[in-house]
N, CA, C and O of each residue as an XYZ file, in Angstrom:
580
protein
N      -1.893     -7.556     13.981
C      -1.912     -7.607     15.428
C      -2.725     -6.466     16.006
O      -3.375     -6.752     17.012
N      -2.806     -5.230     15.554
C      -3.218     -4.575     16.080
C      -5.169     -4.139     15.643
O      -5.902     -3.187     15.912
N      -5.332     -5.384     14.900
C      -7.052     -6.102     14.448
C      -7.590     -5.670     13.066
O      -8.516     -6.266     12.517
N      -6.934     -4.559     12.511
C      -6.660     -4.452     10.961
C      -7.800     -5.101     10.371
O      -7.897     -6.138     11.029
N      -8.884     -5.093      9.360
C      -9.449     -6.455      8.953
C      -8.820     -6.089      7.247
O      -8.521     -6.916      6.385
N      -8.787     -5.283      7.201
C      -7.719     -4.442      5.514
C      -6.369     -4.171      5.774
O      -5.798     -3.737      6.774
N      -5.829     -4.649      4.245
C      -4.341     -3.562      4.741
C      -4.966     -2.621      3.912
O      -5.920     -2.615      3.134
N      -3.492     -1.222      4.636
C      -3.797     -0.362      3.715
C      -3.167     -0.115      2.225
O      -3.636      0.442      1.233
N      -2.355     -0.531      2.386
C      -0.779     -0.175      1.543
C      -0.591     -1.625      0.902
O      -0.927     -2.699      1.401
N       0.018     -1.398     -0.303
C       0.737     -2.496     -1.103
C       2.244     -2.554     -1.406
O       2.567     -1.900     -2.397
N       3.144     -3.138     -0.821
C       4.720     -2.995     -1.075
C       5.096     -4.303     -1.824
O       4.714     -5.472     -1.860
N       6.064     -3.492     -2.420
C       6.790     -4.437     -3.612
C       7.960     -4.207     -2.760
O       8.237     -3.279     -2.000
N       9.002     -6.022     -3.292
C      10.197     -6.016     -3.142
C      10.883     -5.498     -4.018
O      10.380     -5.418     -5.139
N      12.329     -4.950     -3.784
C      13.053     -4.132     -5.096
C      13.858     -5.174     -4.870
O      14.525     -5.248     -5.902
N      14.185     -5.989     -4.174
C      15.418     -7.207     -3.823
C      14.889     -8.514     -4.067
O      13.669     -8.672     -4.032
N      15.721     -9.544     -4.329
C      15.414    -10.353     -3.885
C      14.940    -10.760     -2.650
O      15.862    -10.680     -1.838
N      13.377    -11.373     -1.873
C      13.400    -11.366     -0.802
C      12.639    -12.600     -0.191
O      11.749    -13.058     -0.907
N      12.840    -13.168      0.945
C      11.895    -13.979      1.468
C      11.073    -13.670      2.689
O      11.541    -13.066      3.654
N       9.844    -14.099      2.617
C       9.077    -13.814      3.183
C       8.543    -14.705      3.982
O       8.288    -15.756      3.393
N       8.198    -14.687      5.417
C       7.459    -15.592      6.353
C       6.378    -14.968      6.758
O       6.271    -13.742      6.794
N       5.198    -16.066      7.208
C       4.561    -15.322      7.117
C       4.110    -16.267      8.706
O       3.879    -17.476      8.723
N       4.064    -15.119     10.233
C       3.008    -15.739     11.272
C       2.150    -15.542     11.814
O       1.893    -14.396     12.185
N       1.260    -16.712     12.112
C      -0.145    -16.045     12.250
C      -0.289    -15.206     13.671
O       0.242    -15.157     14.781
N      -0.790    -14.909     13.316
C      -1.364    -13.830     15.025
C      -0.818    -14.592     16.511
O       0.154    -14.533     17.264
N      -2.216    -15.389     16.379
C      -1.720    -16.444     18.133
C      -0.213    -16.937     18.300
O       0.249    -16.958     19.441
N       0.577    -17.334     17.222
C       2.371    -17.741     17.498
C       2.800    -16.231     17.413
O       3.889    -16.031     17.951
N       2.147    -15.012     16.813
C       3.645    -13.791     17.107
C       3.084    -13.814     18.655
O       3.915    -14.214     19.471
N       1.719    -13.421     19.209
C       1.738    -12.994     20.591
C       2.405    -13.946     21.492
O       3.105    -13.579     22.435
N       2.176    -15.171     21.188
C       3.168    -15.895     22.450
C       4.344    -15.660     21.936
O       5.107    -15.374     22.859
N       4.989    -15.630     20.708
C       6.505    -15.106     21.082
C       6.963    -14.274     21.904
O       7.739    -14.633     22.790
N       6.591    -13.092     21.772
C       6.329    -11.555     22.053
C       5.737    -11.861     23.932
O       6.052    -10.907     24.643
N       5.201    -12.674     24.474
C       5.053    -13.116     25.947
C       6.226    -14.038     26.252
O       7.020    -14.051     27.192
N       6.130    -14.594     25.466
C       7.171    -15.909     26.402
C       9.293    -15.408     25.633
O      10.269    -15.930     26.172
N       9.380    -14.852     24.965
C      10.550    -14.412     24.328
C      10.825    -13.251     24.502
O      10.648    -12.477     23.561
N      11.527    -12.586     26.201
C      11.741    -11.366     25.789
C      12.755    -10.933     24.749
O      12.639     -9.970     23.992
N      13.911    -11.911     24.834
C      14.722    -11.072     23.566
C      13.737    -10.754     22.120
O      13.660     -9.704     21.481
N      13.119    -11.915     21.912
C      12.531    -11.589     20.668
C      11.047    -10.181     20.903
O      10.736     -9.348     20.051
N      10.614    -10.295     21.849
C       9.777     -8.929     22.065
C      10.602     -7.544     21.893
O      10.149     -6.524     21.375
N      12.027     -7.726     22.481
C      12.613     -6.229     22.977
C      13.138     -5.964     21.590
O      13.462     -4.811     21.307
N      13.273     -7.103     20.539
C      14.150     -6.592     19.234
C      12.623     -6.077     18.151
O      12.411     -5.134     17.389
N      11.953     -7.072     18.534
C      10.538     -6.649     17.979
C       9.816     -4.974     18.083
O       9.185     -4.420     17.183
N      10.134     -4.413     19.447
C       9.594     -3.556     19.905
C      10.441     -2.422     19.109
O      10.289     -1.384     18.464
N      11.505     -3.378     19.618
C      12.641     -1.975     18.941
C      12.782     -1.497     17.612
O      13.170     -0.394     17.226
N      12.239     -2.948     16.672
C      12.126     -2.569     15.275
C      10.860     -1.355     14.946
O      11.022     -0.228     14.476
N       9.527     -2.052     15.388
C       7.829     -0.755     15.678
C       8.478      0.470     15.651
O       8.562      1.157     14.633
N       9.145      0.904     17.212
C       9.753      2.020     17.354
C      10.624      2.705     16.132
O      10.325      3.793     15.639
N      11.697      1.937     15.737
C      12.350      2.514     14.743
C      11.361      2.763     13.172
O      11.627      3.582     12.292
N      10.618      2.139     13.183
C      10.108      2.272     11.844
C       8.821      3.434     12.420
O       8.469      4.259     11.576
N       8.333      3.483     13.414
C       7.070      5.192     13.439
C       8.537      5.910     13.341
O       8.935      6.218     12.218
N       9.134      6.111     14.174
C      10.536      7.109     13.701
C      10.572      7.538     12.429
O      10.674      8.732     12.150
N      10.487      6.558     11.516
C      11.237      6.634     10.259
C      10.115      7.241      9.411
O      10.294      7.905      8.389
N       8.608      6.844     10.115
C       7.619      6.605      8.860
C       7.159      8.887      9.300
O       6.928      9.749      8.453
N       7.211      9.063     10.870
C       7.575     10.804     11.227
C       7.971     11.400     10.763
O       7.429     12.459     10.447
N       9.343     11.020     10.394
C      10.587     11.609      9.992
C      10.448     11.534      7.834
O      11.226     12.170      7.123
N       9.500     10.780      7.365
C       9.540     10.630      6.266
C       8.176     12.116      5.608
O       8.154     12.832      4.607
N       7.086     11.938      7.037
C       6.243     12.791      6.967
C       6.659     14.235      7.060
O       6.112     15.028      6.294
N       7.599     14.684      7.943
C       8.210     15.834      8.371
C       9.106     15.975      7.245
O       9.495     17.132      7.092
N       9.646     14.938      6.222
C      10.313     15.185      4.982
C       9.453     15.355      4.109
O       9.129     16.510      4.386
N       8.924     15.115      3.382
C       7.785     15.342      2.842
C       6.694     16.541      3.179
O       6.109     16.668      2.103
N       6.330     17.133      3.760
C       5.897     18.616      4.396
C       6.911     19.835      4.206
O       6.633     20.953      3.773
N       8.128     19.368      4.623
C       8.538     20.811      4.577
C      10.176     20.658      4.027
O      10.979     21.126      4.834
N      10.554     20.293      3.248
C      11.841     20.029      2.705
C      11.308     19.704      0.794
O      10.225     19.238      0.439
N      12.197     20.032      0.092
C      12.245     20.201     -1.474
C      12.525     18.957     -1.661
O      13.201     18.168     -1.000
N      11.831     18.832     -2.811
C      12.060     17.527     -3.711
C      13.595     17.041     -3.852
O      13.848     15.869     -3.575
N      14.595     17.881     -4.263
C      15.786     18.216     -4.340
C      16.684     17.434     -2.467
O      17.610     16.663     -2.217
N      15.941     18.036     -1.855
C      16.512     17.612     -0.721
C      15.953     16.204      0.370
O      16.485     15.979      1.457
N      14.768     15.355     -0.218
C      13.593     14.371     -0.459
C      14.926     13.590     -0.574
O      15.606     13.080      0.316
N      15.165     13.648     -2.288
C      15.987     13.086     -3.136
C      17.239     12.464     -2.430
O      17.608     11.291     -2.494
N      17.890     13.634     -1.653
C      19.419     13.856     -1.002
C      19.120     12.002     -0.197
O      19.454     10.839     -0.423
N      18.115     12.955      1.009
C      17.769     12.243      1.868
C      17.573     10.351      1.472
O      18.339      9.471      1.862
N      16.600     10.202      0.801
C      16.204      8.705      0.022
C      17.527      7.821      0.202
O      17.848      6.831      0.859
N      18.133      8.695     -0.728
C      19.731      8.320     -1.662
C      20.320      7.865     -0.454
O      20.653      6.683     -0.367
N      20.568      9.002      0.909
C      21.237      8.336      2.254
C      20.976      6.876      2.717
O      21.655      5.867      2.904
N      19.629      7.253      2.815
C      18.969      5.848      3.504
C      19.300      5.046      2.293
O      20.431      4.579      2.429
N      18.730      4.690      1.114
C      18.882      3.313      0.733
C      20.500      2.841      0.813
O      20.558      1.614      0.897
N      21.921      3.524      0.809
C      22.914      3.535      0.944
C      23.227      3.390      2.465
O      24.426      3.507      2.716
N      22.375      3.149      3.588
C      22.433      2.824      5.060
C      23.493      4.061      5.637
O      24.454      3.835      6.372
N      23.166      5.160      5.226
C      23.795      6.001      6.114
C      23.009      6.077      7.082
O      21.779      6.134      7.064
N      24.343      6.079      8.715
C      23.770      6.122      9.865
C      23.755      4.723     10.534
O      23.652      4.699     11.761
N      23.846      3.570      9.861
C      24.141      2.371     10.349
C      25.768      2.573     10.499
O      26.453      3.490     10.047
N      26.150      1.495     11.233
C      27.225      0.887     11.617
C      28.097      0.984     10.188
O      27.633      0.393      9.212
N      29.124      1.588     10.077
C      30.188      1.392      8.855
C      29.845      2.393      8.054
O      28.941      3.208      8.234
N      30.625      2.311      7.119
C      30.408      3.066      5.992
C      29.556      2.966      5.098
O      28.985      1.878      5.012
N      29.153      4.156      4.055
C      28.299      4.099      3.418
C      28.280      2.883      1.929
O      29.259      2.693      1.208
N      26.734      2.105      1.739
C      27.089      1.491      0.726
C      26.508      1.400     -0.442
O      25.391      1.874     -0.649
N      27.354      0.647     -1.522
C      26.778      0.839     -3.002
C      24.899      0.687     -3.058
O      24.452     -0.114     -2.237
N      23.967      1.328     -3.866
C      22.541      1.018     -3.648
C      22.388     -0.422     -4.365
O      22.272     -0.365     -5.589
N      22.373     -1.612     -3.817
C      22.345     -2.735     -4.891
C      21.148     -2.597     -5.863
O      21.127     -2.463     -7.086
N      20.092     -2.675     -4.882
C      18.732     -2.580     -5.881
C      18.720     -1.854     -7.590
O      18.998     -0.707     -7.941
N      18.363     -2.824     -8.252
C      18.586     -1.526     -9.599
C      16.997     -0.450     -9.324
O      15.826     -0.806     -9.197
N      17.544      0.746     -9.317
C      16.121      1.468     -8.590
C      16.007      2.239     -9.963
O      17.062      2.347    -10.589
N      14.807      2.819    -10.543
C      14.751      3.671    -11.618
C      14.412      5.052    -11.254
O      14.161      5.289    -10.072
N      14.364      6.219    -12.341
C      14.142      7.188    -11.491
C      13.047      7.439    -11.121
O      12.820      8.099    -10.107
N      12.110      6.926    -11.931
C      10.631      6.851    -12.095
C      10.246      5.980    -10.658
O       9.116      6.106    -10.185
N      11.216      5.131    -10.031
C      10.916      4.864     -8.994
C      11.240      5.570     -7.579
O      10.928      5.373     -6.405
N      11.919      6.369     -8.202
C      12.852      7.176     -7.022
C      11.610      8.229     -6.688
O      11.118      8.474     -5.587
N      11.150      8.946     -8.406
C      10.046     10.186     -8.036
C       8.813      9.527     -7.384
O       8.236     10.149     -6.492
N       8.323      8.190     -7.802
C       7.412      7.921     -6.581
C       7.620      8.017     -5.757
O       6.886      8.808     -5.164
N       8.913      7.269     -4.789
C       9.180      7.707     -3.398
C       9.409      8.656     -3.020
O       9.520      8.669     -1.794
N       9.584      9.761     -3.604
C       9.760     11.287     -2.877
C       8.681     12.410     -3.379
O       8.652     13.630     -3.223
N       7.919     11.615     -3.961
C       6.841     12.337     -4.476
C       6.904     13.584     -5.647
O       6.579     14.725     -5.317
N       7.283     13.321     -6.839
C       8.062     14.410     -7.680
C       7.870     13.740     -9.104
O       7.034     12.851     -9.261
N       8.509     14.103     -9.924
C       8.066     13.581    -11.152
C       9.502     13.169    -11.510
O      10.561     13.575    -11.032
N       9.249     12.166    -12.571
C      11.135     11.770    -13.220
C      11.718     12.521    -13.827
O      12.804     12.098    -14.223
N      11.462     13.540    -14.104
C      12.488     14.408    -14.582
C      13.006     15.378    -13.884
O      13.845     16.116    -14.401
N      12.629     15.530    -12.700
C      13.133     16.252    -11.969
C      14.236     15.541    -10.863
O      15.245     16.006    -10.333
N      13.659     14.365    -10.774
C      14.997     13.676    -10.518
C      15.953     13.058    -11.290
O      16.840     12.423    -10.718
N      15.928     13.132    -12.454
C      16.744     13.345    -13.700
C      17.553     14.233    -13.396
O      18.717     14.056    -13.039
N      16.814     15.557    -13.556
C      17.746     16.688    -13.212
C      18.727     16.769    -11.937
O      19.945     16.928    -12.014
N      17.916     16.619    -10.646
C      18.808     16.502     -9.463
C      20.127     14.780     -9.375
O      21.127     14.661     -8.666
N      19.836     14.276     -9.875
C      20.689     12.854     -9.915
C      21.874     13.479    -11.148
O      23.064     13.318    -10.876
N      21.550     14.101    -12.330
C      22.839     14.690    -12.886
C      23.355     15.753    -12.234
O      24.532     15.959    -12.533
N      22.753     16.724    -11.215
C      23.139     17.754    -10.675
C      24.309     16.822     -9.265
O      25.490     17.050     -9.004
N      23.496     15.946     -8.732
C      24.325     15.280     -7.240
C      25.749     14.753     -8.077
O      26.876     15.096     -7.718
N      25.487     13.895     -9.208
C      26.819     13.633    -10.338
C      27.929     14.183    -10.660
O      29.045     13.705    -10.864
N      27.282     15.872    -10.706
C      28.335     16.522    -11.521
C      28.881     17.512    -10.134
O      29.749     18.359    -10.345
N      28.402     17.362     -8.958
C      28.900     17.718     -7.958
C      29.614     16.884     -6.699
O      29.727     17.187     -5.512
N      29.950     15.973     -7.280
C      30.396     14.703     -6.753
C      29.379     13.821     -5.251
O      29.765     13.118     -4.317
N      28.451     14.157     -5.533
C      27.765     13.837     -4.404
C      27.218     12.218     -4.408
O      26.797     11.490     -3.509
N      27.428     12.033     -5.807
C      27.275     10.242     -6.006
C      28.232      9.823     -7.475
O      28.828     10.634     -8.184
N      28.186      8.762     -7.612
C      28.607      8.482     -9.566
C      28.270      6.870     -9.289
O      28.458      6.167     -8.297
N      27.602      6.551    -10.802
C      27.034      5.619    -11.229
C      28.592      4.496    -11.730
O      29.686      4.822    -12.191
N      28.132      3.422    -11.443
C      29.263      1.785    -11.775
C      28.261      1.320    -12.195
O      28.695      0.171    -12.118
N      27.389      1.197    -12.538
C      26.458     -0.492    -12.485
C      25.413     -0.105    -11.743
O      24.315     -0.535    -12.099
N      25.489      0.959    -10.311
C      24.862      1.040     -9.552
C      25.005      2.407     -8.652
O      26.026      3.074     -8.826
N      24.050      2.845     -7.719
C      24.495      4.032     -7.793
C      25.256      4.135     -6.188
O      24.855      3.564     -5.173
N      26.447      5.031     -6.313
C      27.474      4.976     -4.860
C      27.066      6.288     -4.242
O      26.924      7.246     -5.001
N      26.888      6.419     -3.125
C      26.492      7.678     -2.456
C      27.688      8.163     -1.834
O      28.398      7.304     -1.310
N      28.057      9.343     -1.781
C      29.385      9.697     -1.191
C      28.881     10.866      0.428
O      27.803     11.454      0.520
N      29.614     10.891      1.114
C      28.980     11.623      2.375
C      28.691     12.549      2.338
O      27.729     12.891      3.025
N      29.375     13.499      1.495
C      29.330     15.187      0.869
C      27.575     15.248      0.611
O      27.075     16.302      1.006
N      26.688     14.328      0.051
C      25.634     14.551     -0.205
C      24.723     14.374      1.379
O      23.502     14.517      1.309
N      25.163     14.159      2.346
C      24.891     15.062      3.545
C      24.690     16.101      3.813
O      23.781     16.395      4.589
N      25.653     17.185      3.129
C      25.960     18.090      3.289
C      24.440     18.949      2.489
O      23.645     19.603      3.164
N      24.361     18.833      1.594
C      23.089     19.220      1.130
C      21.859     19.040      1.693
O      21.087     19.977      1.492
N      21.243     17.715      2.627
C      20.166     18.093      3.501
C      20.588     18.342      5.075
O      19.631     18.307      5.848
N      21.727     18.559      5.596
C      22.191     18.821      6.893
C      21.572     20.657      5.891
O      20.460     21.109      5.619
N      22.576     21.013      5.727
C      22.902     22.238      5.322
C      21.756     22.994      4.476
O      21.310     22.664      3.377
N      21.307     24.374      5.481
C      20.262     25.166      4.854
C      20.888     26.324      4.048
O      21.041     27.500      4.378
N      21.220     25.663      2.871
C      21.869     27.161      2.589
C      21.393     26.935      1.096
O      20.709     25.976      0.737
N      22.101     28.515     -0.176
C      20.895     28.211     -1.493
C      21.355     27.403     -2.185
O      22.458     26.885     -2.010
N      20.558     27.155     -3.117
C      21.169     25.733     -3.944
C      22.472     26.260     -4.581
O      22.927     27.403     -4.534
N      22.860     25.400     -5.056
C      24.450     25.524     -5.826
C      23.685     25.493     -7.441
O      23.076     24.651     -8.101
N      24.134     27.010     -7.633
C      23.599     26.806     -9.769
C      24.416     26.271    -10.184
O      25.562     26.411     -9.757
N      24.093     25.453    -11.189
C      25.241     24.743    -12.230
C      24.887     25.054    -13.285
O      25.518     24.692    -14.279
């Protein structure tokens, strides 16, 4: 929509997912003739530069270690409505250090460190507990183990 003739970026699903796909001329008349569907539309844009700021401002000036914290929140929907939940996706760590920009063993290290400090524990899948808030709210030194 905004005349693009490239994308830039390539995303993979980690979920099962479906995809629609509309062409240009049907989103703009939605987006004219549908305000609900414009105002939820708009509202999604908005929330995602938010997110994509807030990922940049993580990435600049916060530790891999605290990258990590952060990720772990979000894919577990902390901050939505309810409580926090199990990560379904099976995610690897090797996928985790791409997204926070770090290597897998260092999130090796920090994922047994969040473990053995109760900040998550593995079933099948991994559970985030709120305490691991506490580590990117909180500027204080790391905890040695």
């Amino acid at each position: 929509m905004a005349g693009q003739t490239y994308r830039l970026v390539t995303v993979s699903a980690m979920t099962d997912t479906t995809i629609v796909r509309i062409e240009k001329h049907e989103m703009i008349d939605l987006i004219q003739e549908q305000p609900d569907f414009s105002q939820m539309f708009m509202t999604h844009i908005l929330n995602r530069t938010i997110r994509v700021e807030a990922d940049l401002v993580d990435q600049l000036f916060n530790s891999s270690e605290k990258r990590l914290a952060r990720l772990l929140l979000l894919l577990a929907n902390y901050g939505k409505e309810g409580k926090l939940e199990p990560i379904l996706a099976h995610i690897s760590q090797e996928t985790l250090a791409e997204m926070i920009g770090t290597t897998r063993s260092r999130v090796s290290f920090f994922m047994n460190r969040f473990r053995k400090l109760g900040f998550i524990s593995y079933n099948g899948h991994i559970e985030v507990h709120k305490s691991l808030l506490n580590l990117v709210l909180l500027d204080q030194p790391h905890i040695k183990t």
